[in-house]
VOGU-3710 file (C-alpha; in Angstrom, 3 decimals, decimal comma):
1> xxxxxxxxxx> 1,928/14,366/-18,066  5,071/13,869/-19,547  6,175/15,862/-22,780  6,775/13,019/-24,810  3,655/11,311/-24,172  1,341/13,969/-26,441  3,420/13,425/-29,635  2,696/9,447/-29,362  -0,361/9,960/-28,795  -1,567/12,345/-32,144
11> xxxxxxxxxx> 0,390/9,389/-34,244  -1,462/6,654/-32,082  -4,740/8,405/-32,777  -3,977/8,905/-36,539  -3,826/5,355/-37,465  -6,858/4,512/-34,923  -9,159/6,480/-36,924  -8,132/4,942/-40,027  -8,191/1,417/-37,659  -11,681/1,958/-35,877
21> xxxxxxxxxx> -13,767/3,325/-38,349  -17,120/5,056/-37,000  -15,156/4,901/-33,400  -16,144/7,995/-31,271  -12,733/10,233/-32,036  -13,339/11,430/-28,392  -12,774/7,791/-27,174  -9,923/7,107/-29,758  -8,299/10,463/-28,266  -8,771/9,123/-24,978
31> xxxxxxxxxx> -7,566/5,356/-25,749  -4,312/6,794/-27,681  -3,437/8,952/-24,941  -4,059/5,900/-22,375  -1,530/3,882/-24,218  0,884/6,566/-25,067  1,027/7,403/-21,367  2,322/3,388/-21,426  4,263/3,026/-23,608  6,603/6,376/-22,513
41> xxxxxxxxxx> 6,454/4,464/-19,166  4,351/7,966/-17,487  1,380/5,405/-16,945  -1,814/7,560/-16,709  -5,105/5,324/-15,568  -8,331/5,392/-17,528  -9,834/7,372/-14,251  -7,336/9,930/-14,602  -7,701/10,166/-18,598  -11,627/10,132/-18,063
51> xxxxxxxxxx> -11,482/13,442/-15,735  -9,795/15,227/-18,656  -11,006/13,816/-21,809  -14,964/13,187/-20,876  -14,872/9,383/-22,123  -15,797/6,699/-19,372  -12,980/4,834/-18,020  -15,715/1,891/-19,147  -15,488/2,997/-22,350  -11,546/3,637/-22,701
61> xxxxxxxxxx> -11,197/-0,007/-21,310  -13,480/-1,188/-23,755  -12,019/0,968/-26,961  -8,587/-0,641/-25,703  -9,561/-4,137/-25,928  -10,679/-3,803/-29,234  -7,084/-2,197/-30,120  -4,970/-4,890/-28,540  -4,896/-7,533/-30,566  -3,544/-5,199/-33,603
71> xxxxxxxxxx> -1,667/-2,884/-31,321  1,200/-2,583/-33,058  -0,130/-1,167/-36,376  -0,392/2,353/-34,290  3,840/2,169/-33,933  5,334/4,172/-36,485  8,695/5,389/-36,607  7,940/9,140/-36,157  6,819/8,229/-32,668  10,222/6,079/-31,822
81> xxxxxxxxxx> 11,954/9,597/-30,389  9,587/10,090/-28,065  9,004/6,930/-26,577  12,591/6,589/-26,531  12,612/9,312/-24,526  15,217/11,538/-26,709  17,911/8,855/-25,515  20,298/7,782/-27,509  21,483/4,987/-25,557  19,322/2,659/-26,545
91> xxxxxxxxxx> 21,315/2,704/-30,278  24,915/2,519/-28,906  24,651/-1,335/-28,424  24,020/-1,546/-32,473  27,732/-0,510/-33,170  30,521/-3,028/-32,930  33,578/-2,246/-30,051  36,409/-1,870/-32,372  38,485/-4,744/-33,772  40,887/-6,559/-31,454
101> xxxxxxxxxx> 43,584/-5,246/-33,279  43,428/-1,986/-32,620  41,990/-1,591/-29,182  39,603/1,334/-27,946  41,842/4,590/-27,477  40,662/6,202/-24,759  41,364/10,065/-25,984  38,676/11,738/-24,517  41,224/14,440/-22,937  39,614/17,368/-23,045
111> xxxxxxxxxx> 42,630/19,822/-23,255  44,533/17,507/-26,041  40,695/17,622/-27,701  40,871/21,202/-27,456  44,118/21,402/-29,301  42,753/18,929/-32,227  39,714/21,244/-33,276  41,920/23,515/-34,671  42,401/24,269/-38,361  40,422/21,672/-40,058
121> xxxxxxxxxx> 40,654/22,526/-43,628  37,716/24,721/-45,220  36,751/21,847/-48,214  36,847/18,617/-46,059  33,261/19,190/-45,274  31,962/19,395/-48,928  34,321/16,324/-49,943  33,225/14,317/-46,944  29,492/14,909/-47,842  30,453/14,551/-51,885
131> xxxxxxxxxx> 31,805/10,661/-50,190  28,824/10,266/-48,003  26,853/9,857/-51,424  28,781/8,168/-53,562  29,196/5,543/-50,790  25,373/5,359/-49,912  25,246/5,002/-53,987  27,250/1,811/-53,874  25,487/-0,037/-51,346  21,501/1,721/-52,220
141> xxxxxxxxxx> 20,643/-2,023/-52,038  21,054/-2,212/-48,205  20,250/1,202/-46,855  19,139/3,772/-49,341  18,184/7,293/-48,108  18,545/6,297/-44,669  21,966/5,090/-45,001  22,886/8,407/-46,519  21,247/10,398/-44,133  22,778/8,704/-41,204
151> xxxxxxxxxx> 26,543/8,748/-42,493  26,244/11,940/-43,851  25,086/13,234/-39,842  27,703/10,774/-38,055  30,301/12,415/-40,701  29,318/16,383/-40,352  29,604/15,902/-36,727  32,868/14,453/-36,901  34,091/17,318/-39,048  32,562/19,637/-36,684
161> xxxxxxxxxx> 33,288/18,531/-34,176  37,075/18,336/-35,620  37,754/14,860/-33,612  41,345/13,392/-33,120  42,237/15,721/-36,461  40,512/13,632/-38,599  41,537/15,230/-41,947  41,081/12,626/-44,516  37,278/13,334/-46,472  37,789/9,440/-47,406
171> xxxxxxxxxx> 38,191/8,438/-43,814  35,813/10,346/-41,899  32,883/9,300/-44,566  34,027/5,557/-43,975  33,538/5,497/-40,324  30,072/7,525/-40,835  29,253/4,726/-43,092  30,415/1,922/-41,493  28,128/2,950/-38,095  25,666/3,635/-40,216
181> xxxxxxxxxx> 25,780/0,443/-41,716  25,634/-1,504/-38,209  23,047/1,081/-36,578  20,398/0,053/-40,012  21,306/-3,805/-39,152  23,298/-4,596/-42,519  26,929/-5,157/-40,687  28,513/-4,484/-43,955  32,557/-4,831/-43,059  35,221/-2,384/-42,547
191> xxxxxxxxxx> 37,059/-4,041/-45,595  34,235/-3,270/-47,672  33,543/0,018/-46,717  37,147/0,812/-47,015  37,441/-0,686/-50,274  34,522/1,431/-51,459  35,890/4,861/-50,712  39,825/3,713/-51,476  41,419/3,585/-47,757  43,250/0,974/-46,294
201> xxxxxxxxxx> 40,868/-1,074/-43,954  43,835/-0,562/-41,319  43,235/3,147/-41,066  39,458/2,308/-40,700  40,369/0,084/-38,011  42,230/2,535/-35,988  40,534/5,924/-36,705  36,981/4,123/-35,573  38,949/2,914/-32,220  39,651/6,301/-31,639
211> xxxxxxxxxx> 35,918/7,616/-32,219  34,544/4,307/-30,542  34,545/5,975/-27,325  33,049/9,216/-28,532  30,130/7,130/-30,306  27,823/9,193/-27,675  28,814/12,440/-29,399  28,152/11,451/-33,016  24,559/9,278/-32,464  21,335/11,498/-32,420
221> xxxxxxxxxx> 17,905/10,530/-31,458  16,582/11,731/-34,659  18,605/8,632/-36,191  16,113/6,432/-34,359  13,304/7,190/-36,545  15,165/7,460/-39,789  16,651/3,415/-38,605  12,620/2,829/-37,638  11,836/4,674/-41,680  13,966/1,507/-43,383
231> xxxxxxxxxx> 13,011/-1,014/-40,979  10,975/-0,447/-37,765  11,637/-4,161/-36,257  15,263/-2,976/-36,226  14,924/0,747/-34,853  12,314/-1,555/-32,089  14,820/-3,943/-31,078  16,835/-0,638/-29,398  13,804/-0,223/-27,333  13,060/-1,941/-24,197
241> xxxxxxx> 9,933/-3,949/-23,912  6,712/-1,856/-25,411  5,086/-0,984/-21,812  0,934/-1,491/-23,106  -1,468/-1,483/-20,506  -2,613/-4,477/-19,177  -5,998/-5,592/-20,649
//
C-alpha cells in the first residue's frame, strides 16, 4: 500500500465519523481506506481491504454508497499533499510565463549559479521577511495568512538559495508575492505588487523572467495545502480528476 494512502485515509475517516453517526468505525476505517487507496490512484479492492480490516467487502460497498453522494465533504486540505503525491507539478501551471517583454532567461548554468550564491548580504533575509508582511498587510483582503506564508517561503528560498544575485529585499519579496498571488488564484499584477513595495514594475518584469525557469526550485508541496486552507476549489483545480471508486 502506498505511503500516501494512510494519511488520506485518518482525515477521510475523521469527518466520516462526524458524517455517519452510529456507523461501525471498523467499516468507516475500512470505507476511508477503500477510497483513499482511489483517490492516490494505488486502487485497493474491497476483497483486498476486507482480508485486512475484518469488514465484508458487502459491507464496505454498502458503507460507500451511502458516502458518495456527499463525498467530497471528507476532502480537506491537509490531505491535498498526499494525494498529490508530494508533487509539485501540479501548481506550476498556476504561475504566469513571464511578460512578453522580457522573455524567459534561461540561466540555469550551474557553474555561473555557483558563482551567484556567493556573498549575499547578512540582513537581506530579515528585510525580505520584514517586506513579506507588510505586503501580505496591504492586500489581507485577498490572501491573508496564506498569502504571507507562501511569499514569505517562495522569498527565503530565493535568498537561500542566493538566485541570479538577487540582492534587493524589495525585489525578491515582490516576486514571492506576486507567485503567491497567482498560485492563491487572485492574479493581482506586477504593477501593483511593485507599486506596493516601491520597485519599478520593469525590474519585476525581468528579475521574475529570470526565476521563471527555476519556479520548480522555489514551489513546495506543503504550499498545496496552505492554497487548499484559503480556498480548496482552487488548491483542487491543480489536481487531476478525484479517482473515487466506481459505485
Amino acid at each position: 500500500m502506498s505511503i500516501f494512502v494512510l494519511p488520506v485515509a485518518k482525515s477521510m475517516a475523521r469527518h466520516l465519523i462526524d458524517l455517519l453517526r452510529g456507523q461501525s468505525h471498523s467499516a468507516i476505517a475500512a470505507v476511508s481506506v477503500y477510497m483513499a487507496s482511489h483517490v492516490v490512484r494505488r486502487p485497493n479492492s474491497p476483497m483486498e481491504i476486507s482480508r485486512v480490516a475484518g469488514v465484508s467487502p458487502d459491507q464496505i460497498q454498502s458503507v460507500y454508497r451511502q458516502v458518495y453522494p456527499i463525498r467530497m465533504q471528507v476532502i480537506d486540505a491537509w490531505m491535498l499533499i498526499n494525494i498529490a503525491g508530494g508533487d509539485v507539478e501540479c501548481m506550476l501551471r498556476f504561475l504566469p510565463p513571464p511578460d512578453g517583454r522580457y522573455g524567459i532567461i534561461d540561466d540555469d548554468d550551474d557553474e555561473r549559479h555557483e558563482l551567484q550564491r556567493q556573498q549575499v548580504p547578512p540582513h537581506l533575509v530579515r528585510e525580505v521577511m520584514n517586506l513579506c508582511l507588510h505586503r501580505s498587510a496591504d492586500l489581507v483582503g485577498l490572501g491573508g495568512s496564506s498569502l504571507y506564508s507562501i511569499s514569505r517561503e517562495i522569498a527565503a528560498m530565493i535568498v537561500l538559495e542566493r538566485h541570479h544575485d538577487l540582492r534587493s529585499p524589495a525585489l525578491v519579496a515582490a516576486i514571492g508575492s506576486y507567485m503567491a498571488s497567482h498560485l492563491l488564484g487572485h492574479q493581482t499584477s506586477s504593477r501593483r505588487i511593485a507599486d506596493s513595495v516601491g520597485i519599478d514594475e520593469g525590474a519585476l518584469g525581468m528579475a521574475y523572467a529570470r526565476i521563471y525557469p527555476l519556479r520548480h526550485r522555489l514551489i513546495k508541496p506543503s504550499m498545496l495545502m496552505r492554497i487548499g486552507l484559503q480556498n480548496l476549489p482552487r488548491a483542487l483545480e491543480a489536481l487531476p480528476d478525484l479517482a473515487w471508486p466506481p459505485l
